[in-house]
LOMIZA-721753 format. One line per 3 residues: number of its first residue (from 1); for each residue x, y, z of C-alpha. Coordinates in nm, 4 decimals, padded with zeros to 6 digits. Layout:
NUM	X/Y/Z; ... $
// end
This chain:
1	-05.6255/-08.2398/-13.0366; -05.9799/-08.0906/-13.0116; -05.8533/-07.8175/-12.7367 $
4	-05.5725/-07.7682/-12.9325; -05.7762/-07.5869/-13.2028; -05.9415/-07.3651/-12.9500 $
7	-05.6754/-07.2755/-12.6890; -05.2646/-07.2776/-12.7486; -05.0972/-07.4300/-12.4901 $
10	-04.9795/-07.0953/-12.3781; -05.2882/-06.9343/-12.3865; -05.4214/-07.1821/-12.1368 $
13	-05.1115/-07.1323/-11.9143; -05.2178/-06.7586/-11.9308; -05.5493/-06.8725/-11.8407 $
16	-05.4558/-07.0884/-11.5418; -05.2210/-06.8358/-11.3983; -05.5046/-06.5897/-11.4702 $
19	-05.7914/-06.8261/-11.2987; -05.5585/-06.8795/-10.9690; -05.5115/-06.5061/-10.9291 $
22	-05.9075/-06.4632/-10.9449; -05.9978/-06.7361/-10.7300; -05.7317/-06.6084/-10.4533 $
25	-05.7977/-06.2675/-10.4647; -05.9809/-06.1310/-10.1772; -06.3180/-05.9570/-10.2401 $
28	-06.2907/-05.5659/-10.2075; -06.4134/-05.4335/-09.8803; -06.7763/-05.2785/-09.8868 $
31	-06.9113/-05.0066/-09.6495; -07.2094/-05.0849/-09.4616; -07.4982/-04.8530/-09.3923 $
34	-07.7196/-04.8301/-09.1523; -08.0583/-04.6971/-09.2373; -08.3819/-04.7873/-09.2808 $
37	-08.4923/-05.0953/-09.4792; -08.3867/-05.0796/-09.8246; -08.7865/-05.1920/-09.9024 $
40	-08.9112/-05.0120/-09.6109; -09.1805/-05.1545/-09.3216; -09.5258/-05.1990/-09.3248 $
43	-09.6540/-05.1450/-08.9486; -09.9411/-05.3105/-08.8080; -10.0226/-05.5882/-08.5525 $
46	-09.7455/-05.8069/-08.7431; -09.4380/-05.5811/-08.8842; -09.3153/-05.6743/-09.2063 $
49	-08.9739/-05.5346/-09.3384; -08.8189/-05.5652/-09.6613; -08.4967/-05.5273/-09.7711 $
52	-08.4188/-05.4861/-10.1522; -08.1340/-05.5519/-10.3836; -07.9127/-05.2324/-10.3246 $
55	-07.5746/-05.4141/-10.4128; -07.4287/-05.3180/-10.0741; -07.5111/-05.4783/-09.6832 $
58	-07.6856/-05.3211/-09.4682; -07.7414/-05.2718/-09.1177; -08.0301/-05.3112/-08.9045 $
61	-08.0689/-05.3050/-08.5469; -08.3233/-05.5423/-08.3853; -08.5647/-05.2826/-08.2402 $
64	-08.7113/-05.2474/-07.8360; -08.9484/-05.5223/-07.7423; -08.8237/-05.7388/-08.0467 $
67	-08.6899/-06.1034/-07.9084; -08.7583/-06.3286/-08.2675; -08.8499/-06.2854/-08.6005 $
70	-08.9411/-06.4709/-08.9062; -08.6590/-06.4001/-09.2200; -08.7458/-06.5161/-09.5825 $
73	-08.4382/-06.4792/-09.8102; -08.4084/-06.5634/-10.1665; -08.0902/-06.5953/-10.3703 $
76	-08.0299/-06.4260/-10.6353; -08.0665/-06.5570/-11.0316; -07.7626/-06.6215/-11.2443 $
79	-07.7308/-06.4427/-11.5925; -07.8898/-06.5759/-11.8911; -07.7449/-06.6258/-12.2294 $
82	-08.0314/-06.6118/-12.5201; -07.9898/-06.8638/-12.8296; -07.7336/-06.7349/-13.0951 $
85	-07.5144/-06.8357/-13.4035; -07.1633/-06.8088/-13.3746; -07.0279/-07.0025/-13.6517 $
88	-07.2738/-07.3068/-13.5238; -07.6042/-07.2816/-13.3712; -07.6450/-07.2014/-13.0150 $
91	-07.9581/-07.2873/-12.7656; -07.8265/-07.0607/-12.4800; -07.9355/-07.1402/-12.1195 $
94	-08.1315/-06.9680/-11.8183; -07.9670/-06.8606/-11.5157; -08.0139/-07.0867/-11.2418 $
97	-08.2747/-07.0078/-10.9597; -08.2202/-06.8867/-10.6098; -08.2890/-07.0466/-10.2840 $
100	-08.5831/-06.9839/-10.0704; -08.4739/-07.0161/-09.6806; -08.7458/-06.9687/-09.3999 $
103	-08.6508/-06.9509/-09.0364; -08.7408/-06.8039/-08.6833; -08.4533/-06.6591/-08.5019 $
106	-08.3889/-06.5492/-08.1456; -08.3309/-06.1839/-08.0760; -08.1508/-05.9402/-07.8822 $
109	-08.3149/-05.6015/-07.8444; -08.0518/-05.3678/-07.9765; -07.8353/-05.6162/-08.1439 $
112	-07.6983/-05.5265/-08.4745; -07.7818/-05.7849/-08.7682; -07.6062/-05.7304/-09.1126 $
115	-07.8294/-05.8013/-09.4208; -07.7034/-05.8468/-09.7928; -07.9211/-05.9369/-10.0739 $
118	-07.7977/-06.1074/-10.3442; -07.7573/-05.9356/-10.6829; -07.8193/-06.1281/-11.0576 $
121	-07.5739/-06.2782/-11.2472; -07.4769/-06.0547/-11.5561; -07.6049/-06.2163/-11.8750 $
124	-07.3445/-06.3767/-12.1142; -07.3624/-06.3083/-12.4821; -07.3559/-06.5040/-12.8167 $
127	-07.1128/-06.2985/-13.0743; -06.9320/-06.0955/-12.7516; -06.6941/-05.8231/-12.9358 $
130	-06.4131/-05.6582/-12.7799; -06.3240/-05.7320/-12.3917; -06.6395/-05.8777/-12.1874 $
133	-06.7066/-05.9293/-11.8342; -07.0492/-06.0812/-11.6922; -07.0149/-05.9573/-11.3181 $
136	-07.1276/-06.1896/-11.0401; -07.4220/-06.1240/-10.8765; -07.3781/-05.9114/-10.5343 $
139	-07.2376/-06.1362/-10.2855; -07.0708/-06.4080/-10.3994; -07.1800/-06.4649/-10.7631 $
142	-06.8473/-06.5907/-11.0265; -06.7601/-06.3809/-11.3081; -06.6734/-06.4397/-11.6402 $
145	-06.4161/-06.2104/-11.7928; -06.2462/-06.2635/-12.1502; -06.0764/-06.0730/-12.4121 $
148	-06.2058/-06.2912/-12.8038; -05.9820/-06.2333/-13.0905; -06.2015/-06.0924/-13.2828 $
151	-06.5063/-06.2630/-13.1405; -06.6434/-06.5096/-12.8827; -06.9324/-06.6621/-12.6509 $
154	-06.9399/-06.5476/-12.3181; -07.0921/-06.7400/-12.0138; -07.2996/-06.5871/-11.7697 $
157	-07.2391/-06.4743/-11.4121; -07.3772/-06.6556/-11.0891; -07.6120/-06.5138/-10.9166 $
160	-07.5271/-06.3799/-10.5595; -07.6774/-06.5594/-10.2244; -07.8349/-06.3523/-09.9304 $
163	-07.7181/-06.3718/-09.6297; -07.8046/-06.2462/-09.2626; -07.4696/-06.2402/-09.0536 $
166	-07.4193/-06.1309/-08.6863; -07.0999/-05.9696/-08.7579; -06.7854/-06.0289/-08.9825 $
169	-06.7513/-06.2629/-09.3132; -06.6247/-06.5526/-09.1319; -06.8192/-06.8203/-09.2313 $
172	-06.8929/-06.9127/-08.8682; -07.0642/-06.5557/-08.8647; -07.3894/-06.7016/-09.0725 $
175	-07.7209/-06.7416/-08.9301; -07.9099/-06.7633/-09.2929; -07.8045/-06.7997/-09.6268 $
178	-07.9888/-06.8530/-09.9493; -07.7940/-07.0066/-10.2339; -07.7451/-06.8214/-10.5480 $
181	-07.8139/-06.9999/-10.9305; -07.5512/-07.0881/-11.1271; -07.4587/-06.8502/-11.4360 $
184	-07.5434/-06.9849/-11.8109; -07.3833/-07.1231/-12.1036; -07.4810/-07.0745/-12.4716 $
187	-07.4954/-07.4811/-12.4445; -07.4629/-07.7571/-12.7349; -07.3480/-07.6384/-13.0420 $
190	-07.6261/-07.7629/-13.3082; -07.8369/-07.9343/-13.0204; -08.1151/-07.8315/-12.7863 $
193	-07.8988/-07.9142/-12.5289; -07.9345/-07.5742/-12.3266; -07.6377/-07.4711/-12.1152 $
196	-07.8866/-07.3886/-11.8162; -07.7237/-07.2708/-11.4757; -07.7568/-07.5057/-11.1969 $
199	-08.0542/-07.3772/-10.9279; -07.9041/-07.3185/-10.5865; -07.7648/-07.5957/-10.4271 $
202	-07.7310/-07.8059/-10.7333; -07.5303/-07.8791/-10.9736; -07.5464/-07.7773/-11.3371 $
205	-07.6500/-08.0441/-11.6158; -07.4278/-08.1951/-11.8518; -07.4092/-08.0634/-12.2409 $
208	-07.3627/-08.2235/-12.5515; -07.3374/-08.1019/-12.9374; -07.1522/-08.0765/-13.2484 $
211	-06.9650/-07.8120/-13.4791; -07.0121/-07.8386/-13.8262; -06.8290/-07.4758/-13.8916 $
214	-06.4464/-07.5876/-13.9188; -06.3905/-07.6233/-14.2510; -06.2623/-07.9633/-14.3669 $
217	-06.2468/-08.1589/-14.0568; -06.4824/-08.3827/-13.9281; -06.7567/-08.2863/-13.6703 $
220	-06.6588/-08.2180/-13.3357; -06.8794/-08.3450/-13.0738; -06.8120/-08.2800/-12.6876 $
223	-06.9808/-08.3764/-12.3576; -06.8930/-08.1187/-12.1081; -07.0424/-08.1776/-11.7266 $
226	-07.2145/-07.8813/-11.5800; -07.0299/-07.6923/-11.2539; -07.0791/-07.8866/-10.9156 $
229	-07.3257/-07.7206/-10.6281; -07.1906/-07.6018/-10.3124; -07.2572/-07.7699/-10.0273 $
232	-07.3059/-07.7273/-09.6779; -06.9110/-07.8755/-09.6312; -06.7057/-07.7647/-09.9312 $
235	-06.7668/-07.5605/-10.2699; -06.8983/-07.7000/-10.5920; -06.6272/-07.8374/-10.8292 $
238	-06.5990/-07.7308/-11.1750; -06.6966/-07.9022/-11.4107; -06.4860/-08.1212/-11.6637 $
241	-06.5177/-08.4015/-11.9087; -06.3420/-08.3648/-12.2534; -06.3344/-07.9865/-12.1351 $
244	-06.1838/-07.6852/-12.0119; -06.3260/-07.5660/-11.6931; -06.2731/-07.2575/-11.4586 $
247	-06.2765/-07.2616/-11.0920; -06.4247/-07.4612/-10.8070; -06.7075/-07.2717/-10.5972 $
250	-06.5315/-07.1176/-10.2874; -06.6592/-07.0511/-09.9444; -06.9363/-06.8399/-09.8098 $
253	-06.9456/-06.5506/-10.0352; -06.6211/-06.5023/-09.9213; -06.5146/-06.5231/-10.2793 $
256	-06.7685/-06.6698/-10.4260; -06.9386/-06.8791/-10.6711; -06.6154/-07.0079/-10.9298 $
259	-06.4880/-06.7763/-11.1941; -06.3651/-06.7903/-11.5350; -06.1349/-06.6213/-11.7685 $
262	-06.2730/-06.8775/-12.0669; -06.5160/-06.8377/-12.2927; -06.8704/-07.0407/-12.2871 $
265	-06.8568/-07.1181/-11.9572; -07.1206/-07.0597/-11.6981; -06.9255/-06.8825/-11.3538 $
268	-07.0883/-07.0827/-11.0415; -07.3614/-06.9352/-10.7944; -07.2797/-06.7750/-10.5011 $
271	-07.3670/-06.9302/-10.1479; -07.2383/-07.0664/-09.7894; -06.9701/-07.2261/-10.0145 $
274	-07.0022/-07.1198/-10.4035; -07.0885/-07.3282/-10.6643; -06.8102/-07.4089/-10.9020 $
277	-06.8121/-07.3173/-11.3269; -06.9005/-07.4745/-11.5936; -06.7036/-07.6182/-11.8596 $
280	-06.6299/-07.5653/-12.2455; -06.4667/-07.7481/-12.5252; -06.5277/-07.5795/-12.8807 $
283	-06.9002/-07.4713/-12.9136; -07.0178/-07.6816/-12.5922; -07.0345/-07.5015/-12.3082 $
286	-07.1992/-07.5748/-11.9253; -07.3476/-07.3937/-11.6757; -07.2314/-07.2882/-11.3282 $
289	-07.3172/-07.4841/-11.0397; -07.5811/-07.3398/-10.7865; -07.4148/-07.1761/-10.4012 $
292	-07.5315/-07.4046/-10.1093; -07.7793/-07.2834/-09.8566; -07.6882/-07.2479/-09.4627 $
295	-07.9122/-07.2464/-09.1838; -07.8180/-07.1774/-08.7830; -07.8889/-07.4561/-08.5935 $
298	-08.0448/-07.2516/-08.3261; -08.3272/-07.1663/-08.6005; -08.6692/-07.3069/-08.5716 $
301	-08.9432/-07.3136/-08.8036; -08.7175/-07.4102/-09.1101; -08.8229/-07.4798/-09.4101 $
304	-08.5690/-07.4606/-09.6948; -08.7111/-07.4191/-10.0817; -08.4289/-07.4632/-10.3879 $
307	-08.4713/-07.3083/-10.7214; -08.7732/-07.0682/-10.7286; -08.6176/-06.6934/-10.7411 $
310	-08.5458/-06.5430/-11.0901; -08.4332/-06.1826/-11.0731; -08.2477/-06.0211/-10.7453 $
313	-08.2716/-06.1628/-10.4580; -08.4509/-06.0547/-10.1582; -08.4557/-06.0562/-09.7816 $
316	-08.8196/-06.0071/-09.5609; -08.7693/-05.9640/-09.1940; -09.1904/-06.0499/-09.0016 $
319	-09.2250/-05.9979/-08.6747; -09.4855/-05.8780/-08.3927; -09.5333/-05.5971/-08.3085 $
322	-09.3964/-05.4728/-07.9608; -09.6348/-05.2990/-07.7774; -09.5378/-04.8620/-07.7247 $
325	-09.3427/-04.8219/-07.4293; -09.5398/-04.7614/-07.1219; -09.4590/-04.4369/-06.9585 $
328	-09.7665/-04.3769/-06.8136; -09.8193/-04.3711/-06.3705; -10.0960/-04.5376/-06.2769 $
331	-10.4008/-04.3530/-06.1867; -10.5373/-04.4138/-05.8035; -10.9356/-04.3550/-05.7116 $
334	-10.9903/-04.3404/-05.3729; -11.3623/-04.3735/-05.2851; -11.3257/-04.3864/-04.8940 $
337	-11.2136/-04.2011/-04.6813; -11.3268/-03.9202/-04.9235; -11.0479/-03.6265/-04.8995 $
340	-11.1955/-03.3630/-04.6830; -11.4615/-03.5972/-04.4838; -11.5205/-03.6182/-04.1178 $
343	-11.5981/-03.9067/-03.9080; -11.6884/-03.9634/-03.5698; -11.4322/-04.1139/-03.2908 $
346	-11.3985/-04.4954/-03.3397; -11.6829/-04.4924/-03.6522; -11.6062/-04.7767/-03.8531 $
349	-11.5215/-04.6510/-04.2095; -11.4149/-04.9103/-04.4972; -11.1118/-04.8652/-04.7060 $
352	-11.2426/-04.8596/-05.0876; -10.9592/-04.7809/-05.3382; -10.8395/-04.8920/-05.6850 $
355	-10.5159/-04.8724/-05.9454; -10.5785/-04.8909/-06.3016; -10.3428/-04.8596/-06.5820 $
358	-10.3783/-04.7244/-06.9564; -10.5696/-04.8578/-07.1931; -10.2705/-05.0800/-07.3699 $
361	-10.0484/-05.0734/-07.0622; -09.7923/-05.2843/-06.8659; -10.0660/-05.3391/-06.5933 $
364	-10.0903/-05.3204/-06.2129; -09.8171/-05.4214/-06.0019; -09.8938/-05.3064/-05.6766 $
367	-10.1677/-05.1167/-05.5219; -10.0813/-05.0417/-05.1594; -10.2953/-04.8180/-04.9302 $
370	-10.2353/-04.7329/-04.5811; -10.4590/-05.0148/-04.5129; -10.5915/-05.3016/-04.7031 $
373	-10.9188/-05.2487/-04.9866; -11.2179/-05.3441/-04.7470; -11.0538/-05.3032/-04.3363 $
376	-11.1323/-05.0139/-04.1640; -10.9381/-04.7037/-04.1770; -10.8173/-04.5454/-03.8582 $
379	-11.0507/-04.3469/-03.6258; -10.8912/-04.4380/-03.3175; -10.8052/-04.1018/-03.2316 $
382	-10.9441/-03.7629/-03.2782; -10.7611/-03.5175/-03.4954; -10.6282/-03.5213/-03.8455 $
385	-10.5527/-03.8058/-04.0308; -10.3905/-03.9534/-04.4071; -10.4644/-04.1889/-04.6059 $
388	-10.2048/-04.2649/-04.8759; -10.2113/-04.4808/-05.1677; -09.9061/-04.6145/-05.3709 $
391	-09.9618/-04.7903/-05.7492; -09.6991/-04.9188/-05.9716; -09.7055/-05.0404/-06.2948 $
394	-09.5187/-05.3492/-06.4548; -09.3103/-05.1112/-06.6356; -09.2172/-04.9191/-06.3289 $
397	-09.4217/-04.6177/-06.3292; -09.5858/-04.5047/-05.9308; -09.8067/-04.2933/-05.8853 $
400	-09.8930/-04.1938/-05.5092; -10.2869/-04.0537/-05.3851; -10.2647/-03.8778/-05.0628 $
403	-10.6206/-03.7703/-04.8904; -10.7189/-03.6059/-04.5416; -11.0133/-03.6755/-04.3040 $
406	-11.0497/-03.5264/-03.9652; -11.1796/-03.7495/-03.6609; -11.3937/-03.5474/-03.4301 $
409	-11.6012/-03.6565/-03.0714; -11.9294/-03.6712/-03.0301; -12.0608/-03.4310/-02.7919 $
412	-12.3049/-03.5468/-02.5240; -12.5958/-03.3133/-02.3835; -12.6136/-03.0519/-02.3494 $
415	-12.7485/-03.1896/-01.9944; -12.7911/-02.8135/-01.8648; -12.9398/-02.5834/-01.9787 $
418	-13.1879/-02.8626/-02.1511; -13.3280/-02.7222/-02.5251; -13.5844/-02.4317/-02.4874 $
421	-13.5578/-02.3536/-02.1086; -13.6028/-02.0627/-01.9161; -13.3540/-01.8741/-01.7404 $
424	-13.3883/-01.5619/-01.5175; -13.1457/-01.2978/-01.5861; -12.8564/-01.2306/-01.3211 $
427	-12.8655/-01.5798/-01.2487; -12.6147/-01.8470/-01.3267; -12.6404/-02.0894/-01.5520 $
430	-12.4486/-02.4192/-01.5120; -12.3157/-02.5559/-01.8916; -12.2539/-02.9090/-01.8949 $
433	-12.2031/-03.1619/-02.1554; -11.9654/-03.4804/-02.2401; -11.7895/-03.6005/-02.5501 $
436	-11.7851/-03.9532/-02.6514; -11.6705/-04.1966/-02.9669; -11.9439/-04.2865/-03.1917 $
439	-12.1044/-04.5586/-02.9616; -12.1623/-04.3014/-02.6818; -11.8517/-04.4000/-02.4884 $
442	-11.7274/-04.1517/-02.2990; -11.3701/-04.0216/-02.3973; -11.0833/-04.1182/-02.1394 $
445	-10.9383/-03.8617/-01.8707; -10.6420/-03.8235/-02.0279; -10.8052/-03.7361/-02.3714 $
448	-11.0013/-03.5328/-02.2037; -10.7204/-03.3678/-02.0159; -10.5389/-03.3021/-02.3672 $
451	-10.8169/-03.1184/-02.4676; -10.7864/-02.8721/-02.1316; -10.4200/-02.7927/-02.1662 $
454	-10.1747/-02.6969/-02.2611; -10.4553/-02.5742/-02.5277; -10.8114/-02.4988/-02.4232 $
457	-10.9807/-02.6776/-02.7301; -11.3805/-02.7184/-02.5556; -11.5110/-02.3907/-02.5309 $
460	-11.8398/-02.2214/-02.4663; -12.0080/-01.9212/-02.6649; -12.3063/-01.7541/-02.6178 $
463	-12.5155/-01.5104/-02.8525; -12.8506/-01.3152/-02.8893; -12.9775/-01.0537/-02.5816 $
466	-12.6393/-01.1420/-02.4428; -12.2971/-01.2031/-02.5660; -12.0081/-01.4547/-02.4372 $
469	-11.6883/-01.4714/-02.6097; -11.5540/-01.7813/-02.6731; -11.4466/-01.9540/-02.3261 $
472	-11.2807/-02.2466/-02.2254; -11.4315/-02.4974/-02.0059; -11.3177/-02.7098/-01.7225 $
475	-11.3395/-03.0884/-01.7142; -11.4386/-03.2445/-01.4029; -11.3237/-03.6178/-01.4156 $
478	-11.5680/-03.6940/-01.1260; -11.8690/-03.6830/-01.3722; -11.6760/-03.7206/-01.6892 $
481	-11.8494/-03.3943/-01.8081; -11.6468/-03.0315/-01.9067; -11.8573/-02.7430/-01.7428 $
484	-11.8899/-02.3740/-01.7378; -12.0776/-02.1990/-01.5014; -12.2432/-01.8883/-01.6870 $
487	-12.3548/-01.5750/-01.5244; -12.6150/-01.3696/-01.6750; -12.6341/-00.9905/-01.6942 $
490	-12.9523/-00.7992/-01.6887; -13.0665/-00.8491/-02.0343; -13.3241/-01.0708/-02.1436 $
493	-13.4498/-01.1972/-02.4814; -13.3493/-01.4954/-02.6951; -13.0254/-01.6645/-02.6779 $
496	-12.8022/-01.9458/-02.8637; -12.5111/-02.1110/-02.6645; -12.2763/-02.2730/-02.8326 $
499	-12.0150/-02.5518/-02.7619; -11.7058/-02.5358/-03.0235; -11.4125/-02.8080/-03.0295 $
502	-11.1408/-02.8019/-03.2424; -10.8395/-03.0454/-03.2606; -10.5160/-03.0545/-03.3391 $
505	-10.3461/-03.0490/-03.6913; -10.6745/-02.9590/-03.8713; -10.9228/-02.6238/-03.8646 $
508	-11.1978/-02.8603/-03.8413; -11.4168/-02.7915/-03.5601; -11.6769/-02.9866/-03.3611 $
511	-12.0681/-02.7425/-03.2761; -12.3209/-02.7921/-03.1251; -12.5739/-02.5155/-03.0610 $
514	-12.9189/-02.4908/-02.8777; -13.1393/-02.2221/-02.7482; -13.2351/-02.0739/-02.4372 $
517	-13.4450/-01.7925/-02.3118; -13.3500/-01.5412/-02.0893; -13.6244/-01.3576/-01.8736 $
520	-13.7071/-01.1012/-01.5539 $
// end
């Protein structure tokens, strides 16, 4: 008889057919952008990004270098209603709390994550006039939605969970979610009992009180049980007792925390699966059960916190910061063979070298030169010669350091003329020296002999009271020596011969002068 005097039997069928619809319906489809965090990102050794409440999902791509990160998400609060009279005293109730979910997740560079923060619950209202809807917090919070004759009390909404999905809204698409509080009721009639939301992931508290406003009837007192939590296997049931309740939770923000189309009753948080309503018989009324929370089993670093967010939610992505993209070569020091240098047949010269990287860099992969750092180069033969050396970094830049040295003889003698002698003009002089590697060894026949043709390379100048253009000279095997037999004119005076080698692929020559005297 008591829900007779607030509800007709066809009212409630209204209701019921009403309450089915809502709980069915699927949610409207909602764009998601992709843009910058909502909160923006602080950048430093560690980079923290924030995304706000913006009632819509959004996008964010896991950036270069990025392979785990640390996510904090906090459910959003349900909706408050504040103490009122409506008829009979009223304590009202806070919105339940969100969840607070911690976890490190494994990353793919370039993978697309999609974020959505839960919203709050909308607050309910002592006294509501006229239709009255308490929305559900963003994603997944219940709604309460009725039309008083004249006058009612309206529950609150449940707050919305957050969520990080890899794609879709299947529920097997969850890698995080933080449970949403349960919306409020305006509680006991002439009590303290307040008709507080249940914090995520649990259920809402039973109310009790007593109407003294119908005239000539006895008080009516009513224990209502508060809407059930979601949990990690099924939605939160609504709550009962000697009551009228609205809808069980359903799953995963999918639809939500449970709605009603009654009045004083708390709509359930949102969450993996909702939480369901409250429940309401006269001037008693419940709150909504809290959403449950959801955690990927491939997380580490869990820690899972019910109850503490009032307010929006909130979703904080931490995570180190990659180091810039190296797309810098290597640079390459050669110290020896110096570019441009000139050593003696067979001299024994040391390969010194080093690769370095930027400051900040991949590092050194390789550092190859044409010989190992520390074995001799190659002065085997005379001529010019390269010395290359190739770097690469661990990000694949090469760089490449090419330098030239020229390997000459050393010339013997001269062993005629000796230094400062005298020499009668009209005469003939004979010009002999030898070549040799660095230790005085004479140079083979066959070198030799590719010095004579098919290019003359040893030849023999003279200068000062007489003049000799460059000419070649002939080797004679039998004494290993190249000689030129010179025949003076009639001047006399001063004079510098000359011996000039040069060598093929290079305009680096071999001299070595000395001076004579020429007299009567």
């Amino acid at each position: 008889m008591r829900r007779s005097l607030l509800l007709s039997l066809a009212a409630l069928a209204a209701f019921m057919a009403a309450l089915t619809v809502a709980a069915l319906a699927p949610p409207a489809s909602t764009a998601v952008t992709l843009a910058a965090p909502s909160g923006g990102c602080v950048v430093a050794a560690t980079t923290t990004c924030t995304f706000s409440y913006t009632g819509a999902p959004e996008a964010w791509v896991v950036p270069a270098g990025v392979t785990s990160a640390v996510f904090d998400l906090y459910g959003g609060q349900g909706g408050n209603v504040a103490a009122g009279s409506y008829g009979d005293s009223l304590p009202g109730g806070a919105g339940g709390e969100g969840a607070h979910v911690q976890a490190t997740l494994g990353l793919t560079p370039g993978a697309t994550l999609y974020l959505r923060v839960g919203g709050q619950g909308g607050d309910g209202l002592v006294n509501a006039l006229g239709p009255f809807t308490a929305a559900g917090g963003f994603n997944g919070g219940g709604t309460t939605s009725f039309t008083p004759g004249g006058g009612g009390i309206a529950g609150a909404g449940g707050g919305g969970s957050s969520d990080v999905r890899a794609s879709g809204d299947a529920l097997a698409n969850r890698l995080l979610v933080a449970g949403g509080g349960g919306g409020a009721s305006a509680g006991g009639a002439n009590s303290t009992d307040q008709g507080s939301g249940g914090n995520s992931a649990t259920a809402a508290k039973s109310v009790t009180g007593s109407s003294f406003s119908l005239p000539l009837l006895p008080p009516i007192t009513s224990t209502c049980s508060g809407g059930g939590a979601g949990t990690l296997s099924g939605p939160g049931a609504a709550g009962g007792g000697d009551c009228l309740n609205g809808s069980p939770g359903d799953a995963g923000g999918l639809f939500g925390g449970g709605t009603t189309d009654f009045q004083q009753i708390g709509a359930g948080g949102g969450g993996y699966f909702g939480g369901g309503t409250g429940a309401a018989s006269g001037p008693v009324g419940s709150g909504g059960g809290g959403g449950s929370d959801y955690v990927d089993p491939a997380a580490t670093g869990v820690t899972v916190t019910d109850g503490v967010r009032t307010g929006t939610g909130l979703i904080i992505v931490t995570y180190t910061t990659p180091a810039p993209a190296d797309t810098t070569a290597p640079s390459i020091t050669v110290n020896s063979p110096s570019d441009g240098a000139t050593y003696q047949l067979n001299q024994s010269v040391t390969a010194d070298y080093s690769c370095a990287d930027e400051a900040g860099g991949s590092g050194i992969a390789s550092c190859i030169g044409s010989v190992a750092k520390g074995s001799a180069i190659d002065t085997s033969t005379v001529g010019q010669h390269t010395f290359t050396v190739d770097a690469a970094d661990n990000a694949g830049n090469q760089a490449n350091a090419t330098v030239h040295y020229t390997v000459e003889d050393k010339v013997l003698g001269f062993f005629s003329p000796v230094p400062g002698s005298r020499w009668k003009a009209g005469t003939t002089v004979p010009v002999k020296i030898a070549l040799a590697d660095m230790n005085g060894v004479r140079i083979s026949d066959a070198d030799a002999a590719a010095l004579s043709s098919p290019t003359c390379r040893v030849m023999f100048s003279a200068s000062g009271a007489q003049t000799v253009n460059a000419t070649c000279m002939r080797y004679d095997p039998t004494t290993h020596q190249f000689l030129f037999n010179w025949k003076l004119g009639r001047a006399t005076g001063s004079e510098t011969i000359k011996i000039t080698i040069s060598y093929p692929g290079t305009t680096t020559t071999t001299t070595k002068t000395e001076a004579v005297t020429l007299t009567k």
